[in-house]
Backbone bond lengths (Angstrom), bond angles and torsions (degrees), N, CA, C in turn:
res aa  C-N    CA-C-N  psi(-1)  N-CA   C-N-CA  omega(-1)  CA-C   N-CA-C  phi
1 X - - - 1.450 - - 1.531 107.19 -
2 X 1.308 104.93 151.70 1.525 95.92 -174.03 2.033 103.63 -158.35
3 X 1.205 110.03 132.43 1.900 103.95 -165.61 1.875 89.92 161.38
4 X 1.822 88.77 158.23 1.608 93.79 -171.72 1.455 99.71 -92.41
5 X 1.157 112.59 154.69 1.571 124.83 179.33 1.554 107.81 -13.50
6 X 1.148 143.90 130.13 1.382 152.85 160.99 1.239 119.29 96.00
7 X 1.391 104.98 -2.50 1.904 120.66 173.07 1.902 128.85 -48.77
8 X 1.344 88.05 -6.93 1.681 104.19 -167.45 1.172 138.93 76.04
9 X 1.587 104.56 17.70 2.021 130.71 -163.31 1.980 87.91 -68.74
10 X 1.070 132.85 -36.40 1.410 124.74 -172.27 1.172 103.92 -68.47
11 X 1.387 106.75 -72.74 1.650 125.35 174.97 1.246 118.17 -16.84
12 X 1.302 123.49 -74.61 1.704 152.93 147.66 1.924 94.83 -10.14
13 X 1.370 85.54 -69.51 1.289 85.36 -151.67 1.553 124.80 -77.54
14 X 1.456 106.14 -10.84 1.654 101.36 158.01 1.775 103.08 -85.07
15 X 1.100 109.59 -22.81 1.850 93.22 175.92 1.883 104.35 -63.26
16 X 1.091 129.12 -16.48 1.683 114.23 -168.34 1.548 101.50 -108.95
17 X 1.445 113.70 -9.46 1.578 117.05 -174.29 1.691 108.55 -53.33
18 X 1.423 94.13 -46.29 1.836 102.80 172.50 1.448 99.87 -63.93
19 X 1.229 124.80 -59.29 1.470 101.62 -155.72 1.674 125.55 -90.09
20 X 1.784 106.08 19.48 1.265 110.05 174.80 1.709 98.18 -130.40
21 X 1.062 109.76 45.06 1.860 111.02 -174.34 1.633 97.86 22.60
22 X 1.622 123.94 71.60 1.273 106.87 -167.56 1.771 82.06 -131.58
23 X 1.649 103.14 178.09 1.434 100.37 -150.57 2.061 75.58 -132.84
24 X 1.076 112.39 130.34 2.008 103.37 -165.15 1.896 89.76 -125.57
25 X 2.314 85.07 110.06 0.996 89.14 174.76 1.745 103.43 -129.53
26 X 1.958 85.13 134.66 1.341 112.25 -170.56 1.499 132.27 -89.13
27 X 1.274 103.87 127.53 1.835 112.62 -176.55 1.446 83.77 -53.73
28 X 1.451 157.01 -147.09 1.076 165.61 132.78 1.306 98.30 93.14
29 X 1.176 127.94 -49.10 1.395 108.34 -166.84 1.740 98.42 -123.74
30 X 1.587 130.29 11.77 0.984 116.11 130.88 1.277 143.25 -93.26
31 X 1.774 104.65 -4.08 1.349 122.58 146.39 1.668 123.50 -36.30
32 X 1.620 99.04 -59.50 1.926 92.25 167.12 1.236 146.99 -75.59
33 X 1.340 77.82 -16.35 1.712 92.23 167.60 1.586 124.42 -77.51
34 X 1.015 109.80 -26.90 1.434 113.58 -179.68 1.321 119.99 -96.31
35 X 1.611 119.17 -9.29 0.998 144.86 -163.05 1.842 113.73 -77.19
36 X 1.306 127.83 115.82 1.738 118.15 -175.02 1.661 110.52 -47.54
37 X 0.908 110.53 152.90 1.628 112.60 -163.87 1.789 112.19 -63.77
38 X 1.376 98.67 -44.10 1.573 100.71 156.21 1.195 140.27 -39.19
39 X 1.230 116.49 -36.71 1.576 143.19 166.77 1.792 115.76 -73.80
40 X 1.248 84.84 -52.26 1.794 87.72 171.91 1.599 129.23 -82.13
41 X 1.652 120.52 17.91 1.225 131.15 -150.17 1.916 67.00 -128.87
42 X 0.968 116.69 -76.55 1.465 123.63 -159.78 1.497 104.26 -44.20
43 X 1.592 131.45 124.00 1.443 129.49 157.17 1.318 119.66 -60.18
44 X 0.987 133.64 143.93 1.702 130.93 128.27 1.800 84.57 86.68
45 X 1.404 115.57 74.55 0.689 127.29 -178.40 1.634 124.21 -80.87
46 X 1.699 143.64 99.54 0.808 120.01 -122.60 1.700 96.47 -93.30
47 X 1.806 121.46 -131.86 1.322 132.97 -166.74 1.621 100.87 -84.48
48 X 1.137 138.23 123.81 1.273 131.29 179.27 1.606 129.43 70.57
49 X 1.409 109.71 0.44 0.888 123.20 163.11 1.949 148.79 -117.46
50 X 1.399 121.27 172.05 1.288 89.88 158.72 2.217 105.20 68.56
51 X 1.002 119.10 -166.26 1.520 125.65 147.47 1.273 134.22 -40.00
52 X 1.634 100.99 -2.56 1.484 80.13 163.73 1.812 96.59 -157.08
53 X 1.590 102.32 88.97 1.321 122.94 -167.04 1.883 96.17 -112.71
54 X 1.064 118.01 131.46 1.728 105.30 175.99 1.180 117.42 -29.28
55 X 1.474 108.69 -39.75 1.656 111.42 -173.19 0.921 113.68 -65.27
56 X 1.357 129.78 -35.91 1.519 136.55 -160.76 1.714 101.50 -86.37
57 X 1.412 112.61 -52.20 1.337 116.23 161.90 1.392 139.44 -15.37
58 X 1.516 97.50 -52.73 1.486 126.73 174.59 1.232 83.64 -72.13
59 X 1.348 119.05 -100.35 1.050 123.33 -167.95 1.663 133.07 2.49
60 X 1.175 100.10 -56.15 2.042 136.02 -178.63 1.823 69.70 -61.27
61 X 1.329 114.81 -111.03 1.352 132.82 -154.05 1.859 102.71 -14.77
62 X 1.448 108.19 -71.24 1.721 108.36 173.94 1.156 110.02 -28.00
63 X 1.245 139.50 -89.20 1.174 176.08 11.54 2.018 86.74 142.97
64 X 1.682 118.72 -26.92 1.458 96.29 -157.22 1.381 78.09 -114.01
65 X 1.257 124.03 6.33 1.479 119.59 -171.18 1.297 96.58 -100.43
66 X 1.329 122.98 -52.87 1.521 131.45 174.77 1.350 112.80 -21.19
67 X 1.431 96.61 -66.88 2.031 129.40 -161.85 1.987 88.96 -58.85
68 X 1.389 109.62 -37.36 1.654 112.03 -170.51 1.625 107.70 -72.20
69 X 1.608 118.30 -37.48 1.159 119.34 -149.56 1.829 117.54 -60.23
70 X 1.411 109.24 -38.32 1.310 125.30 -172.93 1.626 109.39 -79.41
71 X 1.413 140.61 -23.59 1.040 151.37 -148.18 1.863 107.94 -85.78
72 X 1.367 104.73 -56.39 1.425 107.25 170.72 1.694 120.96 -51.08
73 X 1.061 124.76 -39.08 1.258 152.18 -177.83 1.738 96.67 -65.38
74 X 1.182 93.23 -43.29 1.734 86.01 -176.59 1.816 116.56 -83.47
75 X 1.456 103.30 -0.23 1.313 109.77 -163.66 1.736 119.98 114.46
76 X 1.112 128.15 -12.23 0.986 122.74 -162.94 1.453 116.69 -135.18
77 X 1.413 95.99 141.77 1.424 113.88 179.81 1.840 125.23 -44.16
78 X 1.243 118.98 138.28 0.924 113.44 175.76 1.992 125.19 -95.06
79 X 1.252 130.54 141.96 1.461 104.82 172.51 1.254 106.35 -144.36
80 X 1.315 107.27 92.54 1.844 114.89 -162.76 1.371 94.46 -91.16
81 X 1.586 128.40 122.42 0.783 168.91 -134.52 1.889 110.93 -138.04
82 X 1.580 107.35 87.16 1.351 105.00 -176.85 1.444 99.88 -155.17
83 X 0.981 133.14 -171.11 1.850 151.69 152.72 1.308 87.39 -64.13
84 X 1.522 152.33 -78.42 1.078 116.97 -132.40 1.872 146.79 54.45
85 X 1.158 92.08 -5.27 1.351 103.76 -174.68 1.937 119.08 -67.26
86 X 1.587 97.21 -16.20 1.387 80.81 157.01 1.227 126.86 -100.13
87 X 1.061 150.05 143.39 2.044 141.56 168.68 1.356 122.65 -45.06
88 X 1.689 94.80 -24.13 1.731 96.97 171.93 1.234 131.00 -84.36
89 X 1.616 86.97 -16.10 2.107 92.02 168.09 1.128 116.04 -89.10
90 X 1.304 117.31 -25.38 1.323 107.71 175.31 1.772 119.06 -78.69
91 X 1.364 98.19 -12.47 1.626 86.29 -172.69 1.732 128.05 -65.98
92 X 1.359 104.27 -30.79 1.888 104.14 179.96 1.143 87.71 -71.98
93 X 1.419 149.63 -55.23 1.478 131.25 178.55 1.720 110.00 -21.26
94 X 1.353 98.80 -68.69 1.767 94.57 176.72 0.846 129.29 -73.61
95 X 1.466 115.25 -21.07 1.757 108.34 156.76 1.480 121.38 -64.92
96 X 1.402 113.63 -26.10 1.250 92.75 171.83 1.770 129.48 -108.54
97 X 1.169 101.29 20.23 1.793 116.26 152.05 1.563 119.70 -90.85
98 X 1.462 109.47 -32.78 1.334 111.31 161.50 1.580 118.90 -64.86
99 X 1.660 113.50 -18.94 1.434 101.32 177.68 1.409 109.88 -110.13
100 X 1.295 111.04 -4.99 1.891 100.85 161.82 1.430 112.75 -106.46
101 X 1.600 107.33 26.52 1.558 111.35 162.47 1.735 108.18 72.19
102 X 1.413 101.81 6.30 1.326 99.72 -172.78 1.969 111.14 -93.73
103 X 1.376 127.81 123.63 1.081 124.10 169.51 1.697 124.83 -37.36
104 X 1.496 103.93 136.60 1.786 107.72 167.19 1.238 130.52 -130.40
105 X 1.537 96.30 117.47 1.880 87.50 -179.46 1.310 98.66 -119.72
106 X 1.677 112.23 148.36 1.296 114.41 162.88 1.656 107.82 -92.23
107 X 1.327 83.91 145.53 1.602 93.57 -172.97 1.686 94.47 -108.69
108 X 1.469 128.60 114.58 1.434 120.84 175.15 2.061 101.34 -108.16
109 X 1.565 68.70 144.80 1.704 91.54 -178.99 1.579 113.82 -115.75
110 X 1.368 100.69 131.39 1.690 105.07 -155.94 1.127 102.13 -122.62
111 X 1.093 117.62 144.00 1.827 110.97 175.83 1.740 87.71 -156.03
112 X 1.537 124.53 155.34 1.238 127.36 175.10 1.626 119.02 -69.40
113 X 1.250 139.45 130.62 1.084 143.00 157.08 1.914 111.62 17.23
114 X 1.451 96.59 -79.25 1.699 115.04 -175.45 1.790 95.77 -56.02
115 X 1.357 115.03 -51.70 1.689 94.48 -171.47 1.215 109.62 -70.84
116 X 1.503 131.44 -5.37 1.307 121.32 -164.72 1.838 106.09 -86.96
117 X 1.519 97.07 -50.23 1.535 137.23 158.57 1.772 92.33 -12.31
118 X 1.451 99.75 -80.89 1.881 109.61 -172.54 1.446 109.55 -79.46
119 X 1.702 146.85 -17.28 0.825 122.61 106.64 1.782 141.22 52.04
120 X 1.493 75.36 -121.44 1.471 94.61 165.84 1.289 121.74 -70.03
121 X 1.463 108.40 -55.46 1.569 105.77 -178.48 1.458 124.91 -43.18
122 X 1.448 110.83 -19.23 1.320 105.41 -170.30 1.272 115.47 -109.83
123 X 1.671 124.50 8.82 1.070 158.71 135.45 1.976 98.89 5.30
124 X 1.540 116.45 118.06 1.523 93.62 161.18 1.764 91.85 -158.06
125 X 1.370 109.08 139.61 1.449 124.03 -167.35 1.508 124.31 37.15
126 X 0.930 114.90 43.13 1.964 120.29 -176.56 1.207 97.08 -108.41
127 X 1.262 106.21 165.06 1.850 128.22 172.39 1.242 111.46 -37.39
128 X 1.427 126.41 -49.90 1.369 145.56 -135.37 1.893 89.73 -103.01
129 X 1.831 106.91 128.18 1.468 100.63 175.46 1.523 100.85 -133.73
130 X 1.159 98.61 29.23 1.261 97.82 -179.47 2.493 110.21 -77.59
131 X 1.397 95.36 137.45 1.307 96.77 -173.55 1.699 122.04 -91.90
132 X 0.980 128.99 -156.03 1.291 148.64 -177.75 1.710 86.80 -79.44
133 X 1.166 141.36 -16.80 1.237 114.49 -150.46 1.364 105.43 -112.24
134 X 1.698 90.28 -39.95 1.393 113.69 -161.11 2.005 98.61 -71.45
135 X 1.384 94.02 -15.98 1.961 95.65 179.41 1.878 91.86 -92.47
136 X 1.019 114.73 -54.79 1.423 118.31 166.14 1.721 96.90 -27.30
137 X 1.030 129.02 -58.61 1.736 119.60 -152.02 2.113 94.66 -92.45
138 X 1.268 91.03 -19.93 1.847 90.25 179.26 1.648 105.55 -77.60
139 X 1.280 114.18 -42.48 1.398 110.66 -174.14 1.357 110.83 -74.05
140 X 1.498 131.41 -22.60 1.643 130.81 155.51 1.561 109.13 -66.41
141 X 0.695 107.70 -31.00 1.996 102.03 -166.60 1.433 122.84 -92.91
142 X 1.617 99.08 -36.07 1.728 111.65 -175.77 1.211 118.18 -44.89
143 X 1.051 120.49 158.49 1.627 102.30 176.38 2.075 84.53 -133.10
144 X 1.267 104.08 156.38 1.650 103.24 -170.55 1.677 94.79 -97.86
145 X 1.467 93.43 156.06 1.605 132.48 -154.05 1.436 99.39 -54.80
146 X 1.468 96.63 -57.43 1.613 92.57 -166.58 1.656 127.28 -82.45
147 X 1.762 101.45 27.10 1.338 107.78 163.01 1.459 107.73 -104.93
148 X 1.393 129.57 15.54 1.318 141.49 -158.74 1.358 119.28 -143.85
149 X 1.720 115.97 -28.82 1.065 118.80 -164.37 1.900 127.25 -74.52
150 X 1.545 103.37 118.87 1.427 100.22 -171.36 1.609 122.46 -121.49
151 X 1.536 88.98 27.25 1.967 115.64 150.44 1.431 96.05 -166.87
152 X 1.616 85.00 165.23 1.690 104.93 -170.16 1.323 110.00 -50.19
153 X 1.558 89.63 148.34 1.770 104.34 179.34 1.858 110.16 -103.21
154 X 0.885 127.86 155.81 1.284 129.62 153.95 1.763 122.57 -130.18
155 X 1.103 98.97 113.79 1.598 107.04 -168.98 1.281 115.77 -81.89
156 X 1.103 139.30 134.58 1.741 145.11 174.12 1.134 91.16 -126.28
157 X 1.468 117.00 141.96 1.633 143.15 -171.78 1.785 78.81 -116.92
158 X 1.001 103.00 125.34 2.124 99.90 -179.56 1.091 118.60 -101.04
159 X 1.483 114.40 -29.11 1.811 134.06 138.08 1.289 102.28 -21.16
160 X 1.037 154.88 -23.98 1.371 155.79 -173.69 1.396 115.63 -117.11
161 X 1.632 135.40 109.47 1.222 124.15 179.67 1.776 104.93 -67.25
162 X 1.666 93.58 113.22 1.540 89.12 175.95 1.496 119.02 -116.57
163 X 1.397 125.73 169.92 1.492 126.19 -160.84 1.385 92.42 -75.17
164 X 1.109 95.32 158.72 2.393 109.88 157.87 1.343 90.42 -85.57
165 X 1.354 126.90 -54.18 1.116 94.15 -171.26 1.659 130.94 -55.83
166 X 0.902 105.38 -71.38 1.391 114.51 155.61 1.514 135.54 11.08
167 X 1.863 99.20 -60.49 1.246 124.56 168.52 1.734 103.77 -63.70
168 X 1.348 106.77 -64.26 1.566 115.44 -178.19 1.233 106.43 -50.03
169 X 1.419 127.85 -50.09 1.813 110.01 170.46 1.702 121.35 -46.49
170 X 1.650 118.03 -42.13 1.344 106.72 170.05 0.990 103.94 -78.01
171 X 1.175 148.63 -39.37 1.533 116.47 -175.05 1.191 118.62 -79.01
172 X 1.168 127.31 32.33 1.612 133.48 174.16 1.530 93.01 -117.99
173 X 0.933 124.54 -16.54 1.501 124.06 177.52 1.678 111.83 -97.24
174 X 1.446 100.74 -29.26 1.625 90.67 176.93 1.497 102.08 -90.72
175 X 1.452 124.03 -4.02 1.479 123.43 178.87 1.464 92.06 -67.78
176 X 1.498 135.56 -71.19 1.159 127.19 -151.67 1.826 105.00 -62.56
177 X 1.274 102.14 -30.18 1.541 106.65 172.46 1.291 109.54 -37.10
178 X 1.487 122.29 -73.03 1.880 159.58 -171.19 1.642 79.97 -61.62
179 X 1.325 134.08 -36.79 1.734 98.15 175.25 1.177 98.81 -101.72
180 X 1.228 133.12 3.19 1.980 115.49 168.53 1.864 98.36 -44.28
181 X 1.051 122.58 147.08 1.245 124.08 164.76 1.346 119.58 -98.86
182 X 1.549 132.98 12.25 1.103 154.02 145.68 1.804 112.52 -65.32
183 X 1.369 121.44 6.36 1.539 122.65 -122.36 1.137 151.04 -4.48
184 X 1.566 118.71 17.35 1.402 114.54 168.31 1.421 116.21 105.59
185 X 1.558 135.42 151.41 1.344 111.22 137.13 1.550 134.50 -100.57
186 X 0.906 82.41 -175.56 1.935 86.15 163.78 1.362 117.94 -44.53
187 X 1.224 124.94 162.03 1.600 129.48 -172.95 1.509 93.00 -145.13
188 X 1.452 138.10 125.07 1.494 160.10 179.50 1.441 90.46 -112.05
């Protein structure tokens, strides 16, 4: 999954967990877990701080790749569940579907600025602590997918109530893409 804070990448992504025998593991709540207890006591953690300190960042990302690594192997789908917004976090992700032969698509979730904005704001006791600011500092910094992307993408506009099914038909199409051994392109 891949979108700035309030994009609907969670949402999304327990709706496809059923329909890809996939197992949906979340930055957010391996964010708290790994997180020093000080950090994980504090809410609404703001820009650089708290839960979302570089260290911890890293941290989250390792830590969500780890939780992913054993799962394919057992049969089952993976649905790592993060921002993604840099290329460098996402890349051992694809290195390591490329080395258990297992296909990768990023699935990005888009919603406009203002829905993302309310979103969050209206945010109350969920996994996710990310603030007004911390999407404030993603929507300056992000840089978009398809100047980066090095397997197929599948885009959901989330502003739009859209089918699972729907979704699951392209990503059955960018799957066979992700096993071309040429690797494929992008999928819009």
């Amino acid at each position: 999954m891949h979108g700035y804070s309030g994009s609907g990448k969670s949402t999304l992504a327990a709706e496809l967990v059923p329909a890809f025998a996939g197992v949906h593991v979340r930055a957010d709540i391996v964010r708290q877990r790994t997180a020093p207890a000080a950090a994980r006591t504090a809410r609404a953690s703001g820009l650089n701080e708290g839960l979302y300190t570089p260290a911890q960042t890293a941290r989250t990302y390792e830590q969500l790749c780890v939780a992913a690594r054993g799962l394919p192997q057992s049969g089952l789908n993976v649905i790592a569940d993060a921002t993604f917004l840099d290329a460098r976090r996402r890349e051992p992700f694809i290195a390591l579907g490329r080395t258990l032969g297992a296909p990768v698509i990023l699935v990005s979730c888009e919603a406009s600025p203002d829905v993302l904005r309310a979103r969050v704001a209206a945010r109350r006791n969920g996994a996710s602590e990310a603030t007004l600011a911390v999407l404030e500092q993603q929507l300056a910094t992000g840089s978009t997918l398809a100047e980066s992307a090095t397997v197929p993408v599948v885009t959901v506009r989330t502003e739009i109530p859209s089918s699972v099914v729907g979704v699951c038909a392209a990503l059955k199409v960018a799957g066979r893409a992700a096993s071309d051994p040429h690797g494929g392109l992008p999928v819009h």
